[in-house]
N, C-alpha and C positions, 0 to 999 in steps of 0.2 A: 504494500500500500504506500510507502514512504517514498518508493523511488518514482513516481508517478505524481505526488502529490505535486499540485498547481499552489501558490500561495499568491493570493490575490493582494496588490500592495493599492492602496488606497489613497496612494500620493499620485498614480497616473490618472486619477478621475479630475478632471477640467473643474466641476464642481466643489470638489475637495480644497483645490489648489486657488480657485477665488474666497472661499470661505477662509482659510488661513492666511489669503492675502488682506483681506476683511480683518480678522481677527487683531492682524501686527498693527495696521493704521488706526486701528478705536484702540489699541495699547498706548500707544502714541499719543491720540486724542484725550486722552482723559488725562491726562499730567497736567494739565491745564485748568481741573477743574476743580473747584474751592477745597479745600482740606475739610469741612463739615458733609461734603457727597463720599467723600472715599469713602465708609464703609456702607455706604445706602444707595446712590442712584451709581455711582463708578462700580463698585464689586456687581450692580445688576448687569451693566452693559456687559462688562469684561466676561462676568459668567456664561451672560446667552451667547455671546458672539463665537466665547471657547467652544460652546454647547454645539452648534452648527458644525463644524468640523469635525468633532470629537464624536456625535451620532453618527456622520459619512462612515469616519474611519470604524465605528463597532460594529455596524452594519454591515459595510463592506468586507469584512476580516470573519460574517459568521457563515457558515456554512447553509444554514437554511434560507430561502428565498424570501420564507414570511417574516423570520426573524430580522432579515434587510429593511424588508420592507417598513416593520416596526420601528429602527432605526431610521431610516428615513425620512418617514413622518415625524417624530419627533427632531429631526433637524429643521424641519418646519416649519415645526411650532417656535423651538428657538429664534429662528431669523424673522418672525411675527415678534414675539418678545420683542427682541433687539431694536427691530424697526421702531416700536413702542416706547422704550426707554431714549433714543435717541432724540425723539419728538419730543419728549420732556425736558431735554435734555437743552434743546433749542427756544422751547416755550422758556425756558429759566433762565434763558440767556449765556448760558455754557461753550453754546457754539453757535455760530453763525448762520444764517439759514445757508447759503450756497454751502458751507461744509453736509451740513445735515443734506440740502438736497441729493450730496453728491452719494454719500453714504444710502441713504435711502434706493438710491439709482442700483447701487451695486447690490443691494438688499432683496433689491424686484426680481435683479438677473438672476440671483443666486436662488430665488424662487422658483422661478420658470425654469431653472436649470433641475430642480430638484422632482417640480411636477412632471418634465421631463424622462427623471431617473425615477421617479415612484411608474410611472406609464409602461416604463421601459422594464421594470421586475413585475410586474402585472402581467405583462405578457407572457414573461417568460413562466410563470407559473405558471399562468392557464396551459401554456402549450405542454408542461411539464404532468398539469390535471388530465388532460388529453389522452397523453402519452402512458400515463397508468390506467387508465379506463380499458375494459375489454371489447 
């Protein structure tokens, strides 16, 4: 079974690699922002934004389709978060709206990249349901 084994690396997904390009710029971003947000609205961004990435990679490294898929979704819901905390973030004067625009922008992509990748393990399950059916 070993010499056969495929190891799926979850740094060649397009989606992965915007996500932790996402992830380093709101690092960056938030240095910036009052010393009374660090443990409240900064630890929220920092967390969802790690969140997005970190479901890709668990998802992509499990073996089951659905269990991907689970991961997935909850990458999701993360970069929903994130979007969310951002926008407070600009409502409070933290950042600028063109930052926030531009962040938001990368936010959409990385969603449509993910409905995308959720579509794209959908399918292959069903063809997968198919394929055990007599």
């Amino acid at each position: 079974m070993c010499e056969n084994l495929v190891i799926k690396d979850f740094r060649t997904l397009k989606v992965w690699q915007k996500a932790n390009s996402l992830e380093q710029e709101i690092g960056e971003l938030v240095k910036g922002f009052p010393n009374h947000e660090q443990y409240r609205l900064v630890d929220q961004i920092i967390r969802s934004s790690r969140s997005i990435g970190a479901n890709i990679a668990e998802g992509n490294t499990q073996l089951f389709i659905k269990r991907e898929l689970f991961h997935a979704n909850s990458a999701l819901g993360s970069a929903g978060e994130c979007r969310n905390h951002l926008l407070i973030a600009c409502q409070n004067g933290y950042i600028h709206r063109e930052q926030y625009d531009d962040l938001d922008e990368k936010l959409i992509e990385i969603i449509k990249m993910l409905y995308g990748y959720i579509k794209r393990l959908k399918s292959k399950l069903d063809n997968e349901s198919d394929a055990a059916e007599p």
